[in-house]
N, C-alpha and C positions, 0 to 999 in steps of 0.2 A: 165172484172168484171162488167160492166155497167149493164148489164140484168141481172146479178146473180141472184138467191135467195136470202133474207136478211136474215139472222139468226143470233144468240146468238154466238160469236164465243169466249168470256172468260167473270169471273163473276173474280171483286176482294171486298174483304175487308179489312178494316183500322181499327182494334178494338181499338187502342189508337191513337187519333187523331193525323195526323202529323209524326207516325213512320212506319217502311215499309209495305205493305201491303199483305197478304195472295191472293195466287190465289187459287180458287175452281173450282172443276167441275159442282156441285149446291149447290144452297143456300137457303133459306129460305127465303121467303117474309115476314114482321113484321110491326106492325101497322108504326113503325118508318125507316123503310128501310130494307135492309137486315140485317139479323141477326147478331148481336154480331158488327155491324158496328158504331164505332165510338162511341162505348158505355164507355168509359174510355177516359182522358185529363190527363194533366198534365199542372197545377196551379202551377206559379214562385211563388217566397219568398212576392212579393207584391198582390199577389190571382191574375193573372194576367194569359191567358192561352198561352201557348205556339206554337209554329206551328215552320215549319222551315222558317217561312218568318225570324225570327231571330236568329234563332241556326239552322244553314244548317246541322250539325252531328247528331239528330234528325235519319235524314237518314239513319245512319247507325246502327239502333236497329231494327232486325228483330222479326217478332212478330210470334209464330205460336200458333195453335187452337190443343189444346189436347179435352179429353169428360169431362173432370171433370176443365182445366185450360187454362190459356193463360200462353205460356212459351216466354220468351224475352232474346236474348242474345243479343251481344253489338260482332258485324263486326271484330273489329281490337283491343278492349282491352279484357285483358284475366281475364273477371269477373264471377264469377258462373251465372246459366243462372237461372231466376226469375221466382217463377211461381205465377202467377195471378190466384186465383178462380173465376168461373165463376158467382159462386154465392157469392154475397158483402152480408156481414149482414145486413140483414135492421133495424140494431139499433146503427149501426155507426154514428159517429160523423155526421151531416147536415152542408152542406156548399150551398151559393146562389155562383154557379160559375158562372164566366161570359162566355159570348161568343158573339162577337159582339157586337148588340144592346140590345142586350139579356140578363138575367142574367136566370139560371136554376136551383134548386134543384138535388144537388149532393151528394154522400157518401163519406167519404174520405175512401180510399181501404187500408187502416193499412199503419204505421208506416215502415214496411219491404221494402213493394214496394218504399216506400218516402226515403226511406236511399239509396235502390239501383241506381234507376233515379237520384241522385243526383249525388252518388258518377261519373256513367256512364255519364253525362252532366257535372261534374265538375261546379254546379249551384244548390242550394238549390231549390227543387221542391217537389210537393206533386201530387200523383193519385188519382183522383177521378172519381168515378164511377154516371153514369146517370140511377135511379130507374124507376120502370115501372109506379110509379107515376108522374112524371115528367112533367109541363105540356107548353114543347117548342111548338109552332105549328109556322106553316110558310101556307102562301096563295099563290095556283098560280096565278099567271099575266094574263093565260088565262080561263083557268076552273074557277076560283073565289073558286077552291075545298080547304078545311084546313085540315091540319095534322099535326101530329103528327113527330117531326124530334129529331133527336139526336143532338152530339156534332160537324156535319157537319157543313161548313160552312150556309148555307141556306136551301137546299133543300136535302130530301133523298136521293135521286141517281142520278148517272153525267152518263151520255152516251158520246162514243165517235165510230165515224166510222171509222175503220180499213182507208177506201179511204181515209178521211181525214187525218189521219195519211201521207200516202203514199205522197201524195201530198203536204203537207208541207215538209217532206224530201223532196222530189221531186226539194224544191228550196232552201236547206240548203247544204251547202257545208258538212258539219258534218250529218250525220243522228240522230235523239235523240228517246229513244223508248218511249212506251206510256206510263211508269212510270211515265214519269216526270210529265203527266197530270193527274194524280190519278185518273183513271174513276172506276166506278163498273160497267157498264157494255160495251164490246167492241161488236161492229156486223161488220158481214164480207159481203160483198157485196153492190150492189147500187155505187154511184158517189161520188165523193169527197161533203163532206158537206150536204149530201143528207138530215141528220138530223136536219137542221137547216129550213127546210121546213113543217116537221111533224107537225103533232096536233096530233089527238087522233092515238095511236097506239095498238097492241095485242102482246106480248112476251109468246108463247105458249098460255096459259088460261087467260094470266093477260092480264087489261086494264093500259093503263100508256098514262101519258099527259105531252109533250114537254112542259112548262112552261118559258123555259126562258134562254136564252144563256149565257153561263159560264164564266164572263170575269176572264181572265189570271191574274197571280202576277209573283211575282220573283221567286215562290219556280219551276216553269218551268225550271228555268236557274241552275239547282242545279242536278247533276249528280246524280241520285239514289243508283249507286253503290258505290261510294267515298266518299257520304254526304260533294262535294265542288262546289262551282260556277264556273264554266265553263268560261262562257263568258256572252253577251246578249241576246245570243240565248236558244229557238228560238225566245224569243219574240221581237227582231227588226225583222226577218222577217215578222212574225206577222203582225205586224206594218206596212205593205207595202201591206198586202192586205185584212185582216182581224180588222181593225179598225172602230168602229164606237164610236160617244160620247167619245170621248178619254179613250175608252176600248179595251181593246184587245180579241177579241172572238171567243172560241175554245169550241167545247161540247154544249151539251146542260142537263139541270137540269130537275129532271122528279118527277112528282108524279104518285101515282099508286093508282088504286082501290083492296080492300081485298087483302086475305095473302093466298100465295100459294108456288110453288118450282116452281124455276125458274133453268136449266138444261142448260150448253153448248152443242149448235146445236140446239136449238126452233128455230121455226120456227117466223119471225115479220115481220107481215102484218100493214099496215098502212090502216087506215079505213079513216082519214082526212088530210088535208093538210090546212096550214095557208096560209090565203090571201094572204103575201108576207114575202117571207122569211128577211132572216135578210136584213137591210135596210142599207147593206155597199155602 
């Protein structure tokens, strides 16, 4: 695979942050990421937002994309399955939800949704929804470029390379798949870690810029299809050769210029390359 071609080889999204994520064939480019990505959270009983750093069962609420909704059923209990509109009224309740350092202008998505997520977490929680008003922005590291970002953690989209992948199996007795590192976009070919060398790139027509390496947490170590913690893996192996700053670094976090459709199988040509890749 070293000489391969690089290309787009899967596109995913996360419409409610933290629950399972939609695979697509294309997607939409949006001033904030891909489309419909991350655009919904769910806010504990103390406005507090959720992720499965603390509820690993999160996990097991699959989300899928209808034209008119977002339907959500629940893995292993037997609840009707929710549907989410796509469109939030923009005269719903206002909430400053948090996120991070951040706090953001949010809708709350009615009363139904907040009954069902609870009952499904067994934890008083509320959905809320992020308006096209909204004004999160995040800065890259390298471009100095600002945007526009949703309820991700940092940055609109996470890359990961298939090699990279491979290669970390490579030294894990358990293999783990790319789930567990929630990327939106996966490319197939090039070297293990190839990505961590980029600057400016091309994914079909779009321009996009390596910004900054993705350090790890725990929800890695959280089986995607059981919503349970495993073990420490992979992030002790991690740990053994992907450390720096006492971070663990997998991925890399991208911004992008304009909005367009991005397609499994584009073609990604890299136009620069960073002075020196990560400084493990």
């Amino acid at each position: 695979m070293h000489n391969s071609s690089l290309q787009l080889s899967e596109i995913w999204i996360y419409p409610i942050k933290s629950l399972a994520g939609i695979q697509l064939e294309e997607a939409r480019l949006c001033e904030r990421g891909l489309q419909w990505d991350r655009r919904w959270m769910l806010l504990d009983e103390n406005g507090q937002f959720m992720t499965q750093r603390q509820m690993a069962s999160m996990a097991l609420l699959d989300v899928s994309l209808q034209s008119q909704h977002l339907e959500v059923r629940h893995r292993t209990k037997n609840l009707p399955p929710l549907n989410i509109p796509l469109q939030v009224d923009p005269l719903s309740a206002q909430i400053q939800a948090p996120i991070w350092d951040d706090t953001s202008k949010a809708l709350f998505a009615g009363q139904e949704s907040s009954e069902w997520f609870s009952e499904a977490l067994e934890q008083r929680c509320q959905l809320v929804f992020m308006p096209e008003d909204a004004e999160r922005l995040t800065r890259g590291k390298i471009s100095g470029r600002v945007q526009k970002v949703s309820f991700a953690d940092e940055y609109p989209i996470l890359l990961i390379g298939q090699s990279s992948l491979d290669e970390l199996n490579r030294r894990l007795e358990e293999p783990v798949s790319m789930n567990r590192f929630r990327p939106n976009l996966v490319f197939s070919g090039g070297k293990p870690f190839e990505e961590d060398g980029w600057h400016a790139f091309a994914i079909g027509e779009t321009r996009f810029w390596a910004e900054k390496p993705c350090a790890r947490c725990v929800v890695t170590t959280i089986d995607q299809l059981t919503g349970e913690k495993v073990n420490k893996e992979p992030l002790a192996t991690l740990a053994q050769f992907r450390k720096w700053n006492q971070k663990l670094l997998f991925g890399q976090n991208l911004l992008f210029e304009g909005e367009g459709l991005l397609r499994v199988g584009d073609r990604i040509q890299v136009k620069s390359h960073k002075e020196s890749p990560l400084p493990l």
